[in-house]
HTML snippet that shows the backbone in 3Dmol.js (N, CA, C, O; Angstrom):
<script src="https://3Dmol.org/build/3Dmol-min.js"></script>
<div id="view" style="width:600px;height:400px;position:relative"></div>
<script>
const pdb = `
ATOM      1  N   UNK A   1    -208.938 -21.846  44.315  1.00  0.00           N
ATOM      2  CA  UNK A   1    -207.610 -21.291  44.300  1.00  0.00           C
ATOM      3  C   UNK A   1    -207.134 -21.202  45.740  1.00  0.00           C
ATOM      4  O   UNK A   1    -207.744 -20.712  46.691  1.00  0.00           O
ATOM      5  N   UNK A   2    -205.869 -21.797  45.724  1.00  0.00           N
ATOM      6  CA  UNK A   2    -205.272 -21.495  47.179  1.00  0.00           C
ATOM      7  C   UNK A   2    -204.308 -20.015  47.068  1.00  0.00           C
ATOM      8  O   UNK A   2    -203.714 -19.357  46.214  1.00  0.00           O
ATOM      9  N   UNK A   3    -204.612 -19.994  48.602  1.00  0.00           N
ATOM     10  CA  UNK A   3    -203.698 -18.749  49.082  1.00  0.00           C
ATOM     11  C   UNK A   3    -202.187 -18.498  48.514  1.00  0.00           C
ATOM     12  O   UNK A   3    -201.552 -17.465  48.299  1.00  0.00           O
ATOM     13  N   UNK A   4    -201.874 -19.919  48.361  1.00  0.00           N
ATOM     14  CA  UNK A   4    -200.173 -20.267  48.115  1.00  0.00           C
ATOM     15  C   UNK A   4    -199.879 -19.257  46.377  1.00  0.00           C
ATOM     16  O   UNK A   4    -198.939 -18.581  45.958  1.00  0.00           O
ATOM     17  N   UNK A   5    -200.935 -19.562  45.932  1.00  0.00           N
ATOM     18  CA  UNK A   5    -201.161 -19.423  44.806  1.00  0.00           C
ATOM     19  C   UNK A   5    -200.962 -18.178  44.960  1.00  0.00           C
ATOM     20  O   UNK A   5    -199.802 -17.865  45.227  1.00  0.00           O
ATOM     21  N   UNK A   6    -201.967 -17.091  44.850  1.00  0.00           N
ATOM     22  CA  UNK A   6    -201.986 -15.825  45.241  1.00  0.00           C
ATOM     23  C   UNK A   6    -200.631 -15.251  46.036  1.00  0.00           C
ATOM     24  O   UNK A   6    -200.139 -14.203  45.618  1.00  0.00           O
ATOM     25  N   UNK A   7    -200.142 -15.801  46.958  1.00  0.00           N
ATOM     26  CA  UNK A   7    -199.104 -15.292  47.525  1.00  0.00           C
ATOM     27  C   UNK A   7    -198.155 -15.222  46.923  1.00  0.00           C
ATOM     28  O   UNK A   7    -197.519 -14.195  47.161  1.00  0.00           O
ATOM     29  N   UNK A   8    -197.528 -16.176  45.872  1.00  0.00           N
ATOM     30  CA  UNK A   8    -196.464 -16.615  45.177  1.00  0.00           C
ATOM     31  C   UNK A   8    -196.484 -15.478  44.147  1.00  0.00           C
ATOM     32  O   UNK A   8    -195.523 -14.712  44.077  1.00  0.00           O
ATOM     33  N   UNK A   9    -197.617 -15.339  43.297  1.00  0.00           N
ATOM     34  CA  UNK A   9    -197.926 -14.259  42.851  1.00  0.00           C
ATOM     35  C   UNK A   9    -198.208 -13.050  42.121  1.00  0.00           C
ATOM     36  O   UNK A   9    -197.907 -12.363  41.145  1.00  0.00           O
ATOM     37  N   UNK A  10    -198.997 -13.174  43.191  1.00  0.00           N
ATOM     38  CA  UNK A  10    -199.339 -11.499  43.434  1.00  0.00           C
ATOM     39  C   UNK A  10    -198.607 -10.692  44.534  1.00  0.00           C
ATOM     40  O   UNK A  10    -198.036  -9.670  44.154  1.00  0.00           O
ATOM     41  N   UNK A  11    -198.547 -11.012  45.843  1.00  0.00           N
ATOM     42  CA  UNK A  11    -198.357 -10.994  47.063  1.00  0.00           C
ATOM     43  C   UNK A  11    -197.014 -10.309  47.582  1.00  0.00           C
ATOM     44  O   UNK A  11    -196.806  -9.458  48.447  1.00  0.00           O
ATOM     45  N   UNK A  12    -195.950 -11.219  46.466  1.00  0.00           N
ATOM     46  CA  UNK A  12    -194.404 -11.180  46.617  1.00  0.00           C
ATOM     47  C   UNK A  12    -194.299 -10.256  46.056  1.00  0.00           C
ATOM     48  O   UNK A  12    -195.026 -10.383  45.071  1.00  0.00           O
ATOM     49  N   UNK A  13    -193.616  -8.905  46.026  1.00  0.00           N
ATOM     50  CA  UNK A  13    -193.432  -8.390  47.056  1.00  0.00           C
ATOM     51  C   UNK A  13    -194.533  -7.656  47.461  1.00  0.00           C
ATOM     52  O   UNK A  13    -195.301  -7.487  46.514  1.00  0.00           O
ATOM     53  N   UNK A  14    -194.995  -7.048  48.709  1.00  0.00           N
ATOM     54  CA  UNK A  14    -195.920  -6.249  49.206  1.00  0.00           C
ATOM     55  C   UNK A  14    -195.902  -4.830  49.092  1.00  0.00           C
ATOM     56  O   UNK A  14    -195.779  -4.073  50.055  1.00  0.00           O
ATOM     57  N   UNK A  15    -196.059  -4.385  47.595  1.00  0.00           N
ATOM     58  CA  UNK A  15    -196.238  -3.165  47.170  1.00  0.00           C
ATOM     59  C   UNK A  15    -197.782  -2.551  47.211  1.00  0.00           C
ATOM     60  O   UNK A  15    -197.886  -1.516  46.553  1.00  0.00           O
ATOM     61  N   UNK A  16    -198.405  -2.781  47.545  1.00  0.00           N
ATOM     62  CA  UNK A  16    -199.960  -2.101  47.338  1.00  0.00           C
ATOM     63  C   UNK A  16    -199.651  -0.088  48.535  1.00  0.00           C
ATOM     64  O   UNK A  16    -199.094   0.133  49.610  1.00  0.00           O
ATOM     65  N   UNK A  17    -200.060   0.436  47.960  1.00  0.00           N
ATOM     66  CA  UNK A  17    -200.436   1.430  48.994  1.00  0.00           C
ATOM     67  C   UNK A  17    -201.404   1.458  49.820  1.00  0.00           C
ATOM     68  O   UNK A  17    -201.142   1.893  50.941  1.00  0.00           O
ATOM     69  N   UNK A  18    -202.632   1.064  49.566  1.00  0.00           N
ATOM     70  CA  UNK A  18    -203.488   0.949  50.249  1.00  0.00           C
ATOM     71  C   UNK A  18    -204.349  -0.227  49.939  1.00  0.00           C
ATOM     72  O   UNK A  18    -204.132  -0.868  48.911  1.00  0.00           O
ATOM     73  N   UNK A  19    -205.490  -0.615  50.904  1.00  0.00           N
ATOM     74  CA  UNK A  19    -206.039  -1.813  51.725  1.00  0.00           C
ATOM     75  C   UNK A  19    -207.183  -1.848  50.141  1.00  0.00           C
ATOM     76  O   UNK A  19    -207.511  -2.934  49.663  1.00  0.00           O
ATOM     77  N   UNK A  20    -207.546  -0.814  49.661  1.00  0.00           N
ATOM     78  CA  UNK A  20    -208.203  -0.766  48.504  1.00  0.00           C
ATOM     79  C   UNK A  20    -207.847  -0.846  46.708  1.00  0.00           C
ATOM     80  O   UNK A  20    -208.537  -0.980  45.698  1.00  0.00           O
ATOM     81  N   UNK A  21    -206.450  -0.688  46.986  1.00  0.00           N
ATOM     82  CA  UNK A  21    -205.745  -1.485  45.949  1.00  0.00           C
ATOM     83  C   UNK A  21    -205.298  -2.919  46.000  1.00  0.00           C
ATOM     84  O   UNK A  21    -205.286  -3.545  44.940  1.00  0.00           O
ATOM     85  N   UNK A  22    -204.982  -3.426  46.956  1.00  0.00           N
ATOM     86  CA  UNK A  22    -204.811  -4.484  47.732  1.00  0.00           C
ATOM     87  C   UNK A  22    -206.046  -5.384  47.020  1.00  0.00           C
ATOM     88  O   UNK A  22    -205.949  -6.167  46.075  1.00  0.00           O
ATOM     89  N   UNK A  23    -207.156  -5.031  47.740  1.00  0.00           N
ATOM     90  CA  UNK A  23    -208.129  -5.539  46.901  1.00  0.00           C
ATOM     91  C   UNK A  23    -208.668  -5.680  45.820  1.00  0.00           C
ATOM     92  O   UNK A  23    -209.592  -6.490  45.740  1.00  0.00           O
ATOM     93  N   UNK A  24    -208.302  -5.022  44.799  1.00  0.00           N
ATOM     94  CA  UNK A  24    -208.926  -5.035  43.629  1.00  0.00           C
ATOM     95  C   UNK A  24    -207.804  -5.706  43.265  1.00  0.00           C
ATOM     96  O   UNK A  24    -208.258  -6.738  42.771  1.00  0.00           O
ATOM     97  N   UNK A  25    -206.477  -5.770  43.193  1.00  0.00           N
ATOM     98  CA  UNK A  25    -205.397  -6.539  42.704  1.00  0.00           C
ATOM     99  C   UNK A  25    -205.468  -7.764  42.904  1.00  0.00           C
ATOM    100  O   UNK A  25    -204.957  -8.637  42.203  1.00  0.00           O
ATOM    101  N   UNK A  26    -206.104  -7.908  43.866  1.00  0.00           N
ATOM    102  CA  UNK A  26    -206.372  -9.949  44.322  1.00  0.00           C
ATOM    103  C   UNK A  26    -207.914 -10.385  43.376  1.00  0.00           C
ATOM    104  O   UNK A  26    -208.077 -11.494  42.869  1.00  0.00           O
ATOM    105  N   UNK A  27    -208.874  -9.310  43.304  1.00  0.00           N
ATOM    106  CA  UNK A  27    -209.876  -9.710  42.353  1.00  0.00           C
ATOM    107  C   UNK A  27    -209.708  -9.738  41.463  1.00  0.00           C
ATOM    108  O   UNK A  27    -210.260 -10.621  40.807  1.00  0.00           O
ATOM    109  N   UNK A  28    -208.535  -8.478  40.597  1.00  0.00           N
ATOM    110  CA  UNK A  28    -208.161  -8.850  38.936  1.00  0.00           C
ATOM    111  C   UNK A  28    -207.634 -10.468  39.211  1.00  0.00           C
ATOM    112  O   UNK A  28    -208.061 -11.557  38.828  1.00  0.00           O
ATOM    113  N   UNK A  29    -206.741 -10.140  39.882  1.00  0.00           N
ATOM    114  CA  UNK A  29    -206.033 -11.794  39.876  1.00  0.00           C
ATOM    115  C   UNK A  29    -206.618 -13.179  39.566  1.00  0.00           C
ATOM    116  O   UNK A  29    -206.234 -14.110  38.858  1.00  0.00           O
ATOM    117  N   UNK A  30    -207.658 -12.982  40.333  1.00  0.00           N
ATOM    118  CA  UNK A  30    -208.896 -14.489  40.390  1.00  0.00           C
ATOM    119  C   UNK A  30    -209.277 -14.697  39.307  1.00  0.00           C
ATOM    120  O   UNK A  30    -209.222 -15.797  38.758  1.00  0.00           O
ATOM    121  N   UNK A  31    -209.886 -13.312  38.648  1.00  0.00           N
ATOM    122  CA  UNK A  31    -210.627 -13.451  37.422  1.00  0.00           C
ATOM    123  C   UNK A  31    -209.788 -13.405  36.309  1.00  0.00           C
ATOM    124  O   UNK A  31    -210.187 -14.205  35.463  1.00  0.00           O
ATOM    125  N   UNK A  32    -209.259 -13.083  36.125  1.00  0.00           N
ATOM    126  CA  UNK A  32    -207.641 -13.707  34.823  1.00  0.00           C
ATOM    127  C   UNK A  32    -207.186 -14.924  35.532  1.00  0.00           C
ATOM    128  O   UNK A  32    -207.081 -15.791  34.665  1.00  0.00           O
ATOM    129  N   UNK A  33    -206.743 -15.596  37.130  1.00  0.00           N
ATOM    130  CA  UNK A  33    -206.259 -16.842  36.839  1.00  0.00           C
ATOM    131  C   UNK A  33    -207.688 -17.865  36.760  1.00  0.00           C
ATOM    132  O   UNK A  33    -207.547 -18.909  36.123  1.00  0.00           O
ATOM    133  N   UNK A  34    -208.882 -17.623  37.311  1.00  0.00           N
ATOM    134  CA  UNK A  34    -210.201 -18.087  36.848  1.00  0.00           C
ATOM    135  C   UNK A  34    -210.413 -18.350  35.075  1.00  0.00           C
ATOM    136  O   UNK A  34    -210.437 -19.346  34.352  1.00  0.00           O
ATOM    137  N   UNK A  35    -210.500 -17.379  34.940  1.00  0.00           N
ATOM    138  CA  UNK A  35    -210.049 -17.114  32.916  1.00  0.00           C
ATOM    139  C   UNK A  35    -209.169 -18.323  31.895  1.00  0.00           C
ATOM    140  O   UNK A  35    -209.395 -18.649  30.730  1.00  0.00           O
ATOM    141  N   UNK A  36    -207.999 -18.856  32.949  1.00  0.00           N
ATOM    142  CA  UNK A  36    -207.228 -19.880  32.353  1.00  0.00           C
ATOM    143  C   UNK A  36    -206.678 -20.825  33.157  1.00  0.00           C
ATOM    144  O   UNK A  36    -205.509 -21.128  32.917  1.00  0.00           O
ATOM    145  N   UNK A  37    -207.261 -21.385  34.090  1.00  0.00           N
ATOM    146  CA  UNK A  37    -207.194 -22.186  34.713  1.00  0.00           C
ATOM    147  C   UNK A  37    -207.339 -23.598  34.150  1.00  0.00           C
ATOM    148  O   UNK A  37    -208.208 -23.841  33.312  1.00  0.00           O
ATOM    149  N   UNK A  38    -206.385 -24.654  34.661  1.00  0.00           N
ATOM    150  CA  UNK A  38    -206.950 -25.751  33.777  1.00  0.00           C
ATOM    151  C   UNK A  38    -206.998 -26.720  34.803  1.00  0.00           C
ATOM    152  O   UNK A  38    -206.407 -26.441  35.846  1.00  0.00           O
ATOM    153  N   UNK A  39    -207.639 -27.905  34.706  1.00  0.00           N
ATOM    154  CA  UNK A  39    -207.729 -28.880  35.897  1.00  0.00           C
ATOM    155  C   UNK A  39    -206.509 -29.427  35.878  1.00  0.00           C
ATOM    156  O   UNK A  39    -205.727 -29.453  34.928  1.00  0.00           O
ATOM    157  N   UNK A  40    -206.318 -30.019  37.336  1.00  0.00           N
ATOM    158  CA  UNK A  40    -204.812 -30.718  37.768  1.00  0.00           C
ATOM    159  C   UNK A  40    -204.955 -32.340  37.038  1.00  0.00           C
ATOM    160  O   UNK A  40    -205.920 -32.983  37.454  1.00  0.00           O
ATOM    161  N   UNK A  41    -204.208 -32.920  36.159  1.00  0.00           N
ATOM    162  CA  UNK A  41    -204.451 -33.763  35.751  1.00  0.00           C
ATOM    163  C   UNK A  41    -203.391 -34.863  36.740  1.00  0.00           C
ATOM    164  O   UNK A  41    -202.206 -35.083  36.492  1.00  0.00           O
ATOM    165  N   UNK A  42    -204.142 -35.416  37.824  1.00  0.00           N
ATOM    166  CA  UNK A  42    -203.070 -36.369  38.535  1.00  0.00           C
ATOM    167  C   UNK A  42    -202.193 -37.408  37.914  1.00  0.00           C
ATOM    168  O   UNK A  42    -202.223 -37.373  36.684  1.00  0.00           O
ATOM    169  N   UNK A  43    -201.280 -38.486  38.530  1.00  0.00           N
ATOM    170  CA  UNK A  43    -201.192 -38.944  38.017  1.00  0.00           C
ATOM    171  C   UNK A  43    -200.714 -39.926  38.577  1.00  0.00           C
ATOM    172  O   UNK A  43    -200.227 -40.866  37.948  1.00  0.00           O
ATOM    173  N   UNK A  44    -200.810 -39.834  40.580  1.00  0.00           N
ATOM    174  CA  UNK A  44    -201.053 -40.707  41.668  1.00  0.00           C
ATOM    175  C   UNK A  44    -202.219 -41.255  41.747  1.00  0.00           C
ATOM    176  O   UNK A  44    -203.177 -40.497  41.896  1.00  0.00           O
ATOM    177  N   UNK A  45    -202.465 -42.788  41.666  1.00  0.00           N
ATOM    178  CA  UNK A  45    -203.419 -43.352  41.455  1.00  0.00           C
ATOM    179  C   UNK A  45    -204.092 -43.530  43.152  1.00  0.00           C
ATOM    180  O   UNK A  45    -203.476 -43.304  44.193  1.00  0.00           O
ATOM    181  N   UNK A  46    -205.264 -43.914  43.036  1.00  0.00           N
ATOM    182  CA  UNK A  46    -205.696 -44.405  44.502  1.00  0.00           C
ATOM    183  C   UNK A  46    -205.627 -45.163  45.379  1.00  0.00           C
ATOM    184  O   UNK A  46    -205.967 -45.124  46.562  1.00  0.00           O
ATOM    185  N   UNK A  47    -204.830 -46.397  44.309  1.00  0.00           N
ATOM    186  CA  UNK A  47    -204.113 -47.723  44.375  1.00  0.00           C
ATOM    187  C   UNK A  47    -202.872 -47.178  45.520  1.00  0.00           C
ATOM    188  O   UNK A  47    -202.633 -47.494  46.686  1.00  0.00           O
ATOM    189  N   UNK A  48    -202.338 -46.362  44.707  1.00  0.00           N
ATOM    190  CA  UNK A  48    -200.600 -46.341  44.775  1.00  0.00           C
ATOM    191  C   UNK A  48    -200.827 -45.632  46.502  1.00  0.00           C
ATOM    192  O   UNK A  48    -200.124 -46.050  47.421  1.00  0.00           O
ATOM    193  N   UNK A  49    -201.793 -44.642  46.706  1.00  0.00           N
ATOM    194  CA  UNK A  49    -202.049 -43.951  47.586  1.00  0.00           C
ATOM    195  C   UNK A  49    -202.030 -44.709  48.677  1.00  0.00           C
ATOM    196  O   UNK A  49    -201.157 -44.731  49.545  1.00  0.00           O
ATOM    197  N   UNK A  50    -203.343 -45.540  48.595  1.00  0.00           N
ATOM    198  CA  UNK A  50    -203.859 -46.822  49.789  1.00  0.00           C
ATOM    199  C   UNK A  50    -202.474 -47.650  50.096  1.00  0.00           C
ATOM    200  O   UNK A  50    -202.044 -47.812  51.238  1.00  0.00           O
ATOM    201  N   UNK A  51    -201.900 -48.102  49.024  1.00  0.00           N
ATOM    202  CA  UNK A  51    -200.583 -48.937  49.310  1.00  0.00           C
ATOM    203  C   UNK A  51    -199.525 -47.931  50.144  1.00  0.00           C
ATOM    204  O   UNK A  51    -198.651 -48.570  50.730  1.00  0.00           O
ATOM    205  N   UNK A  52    -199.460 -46.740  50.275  1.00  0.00           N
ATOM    206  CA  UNK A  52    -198.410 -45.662  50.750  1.00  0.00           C
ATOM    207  C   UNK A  52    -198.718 -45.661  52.288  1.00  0.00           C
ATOM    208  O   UNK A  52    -197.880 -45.518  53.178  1.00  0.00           O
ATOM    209  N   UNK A  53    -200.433 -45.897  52.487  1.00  0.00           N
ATOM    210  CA  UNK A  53    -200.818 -44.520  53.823  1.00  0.00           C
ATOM    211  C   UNK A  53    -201.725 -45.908  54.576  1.00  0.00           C
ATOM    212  O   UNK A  53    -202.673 -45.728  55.340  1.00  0.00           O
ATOM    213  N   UNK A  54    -201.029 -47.734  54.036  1.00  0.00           N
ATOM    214  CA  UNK A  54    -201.630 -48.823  54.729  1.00  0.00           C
ATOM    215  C   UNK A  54    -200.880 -48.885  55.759  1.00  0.00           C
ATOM    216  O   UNK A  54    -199.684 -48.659  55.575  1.00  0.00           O
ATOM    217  N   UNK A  55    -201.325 -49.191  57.063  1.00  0.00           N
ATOM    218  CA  UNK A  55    -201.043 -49.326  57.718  1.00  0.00           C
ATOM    219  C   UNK A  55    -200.755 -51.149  58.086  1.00  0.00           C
ATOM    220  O   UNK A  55    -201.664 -51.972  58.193  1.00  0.00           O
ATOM    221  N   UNK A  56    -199.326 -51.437  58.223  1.00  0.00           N
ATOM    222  CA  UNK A  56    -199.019 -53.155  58.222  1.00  0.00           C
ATOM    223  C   UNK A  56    -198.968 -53.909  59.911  1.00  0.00           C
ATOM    224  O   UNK A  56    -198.759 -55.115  60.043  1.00  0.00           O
TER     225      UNK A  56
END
`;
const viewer = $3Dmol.createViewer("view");
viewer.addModel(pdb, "pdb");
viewer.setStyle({}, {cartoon: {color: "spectrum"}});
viewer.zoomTo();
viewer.render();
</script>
């Protein structure tokens, strides 16, 4: 999980009172978005990639 993730959120806006709610709110977080997470199914090939980032 990226930060972006978490920031977007949880993060927005910065209501916690303290450094110890703070924390447990980012661990519920993980473990419920851990819980239903699904893999990124791409759909940029490696082909298409190499052809983008060749250098001519």
């Amino acid at each position: 999980m990226s930060f972006i993730i978490i920031q977007g959120k949880l993060l927005t806006p910065n209501d916690f009172p303290d450094i110890q709610t703070l924390h447990q709110r980012i661990t519920d977080f993980i473990i419920r978005y851990n819980d239903s997470a699904q893999p990124i199914k791409w759909s940029y090939t490696v082909a298409q990639m190499m052809e983008k980032f060749a250098t001519n």
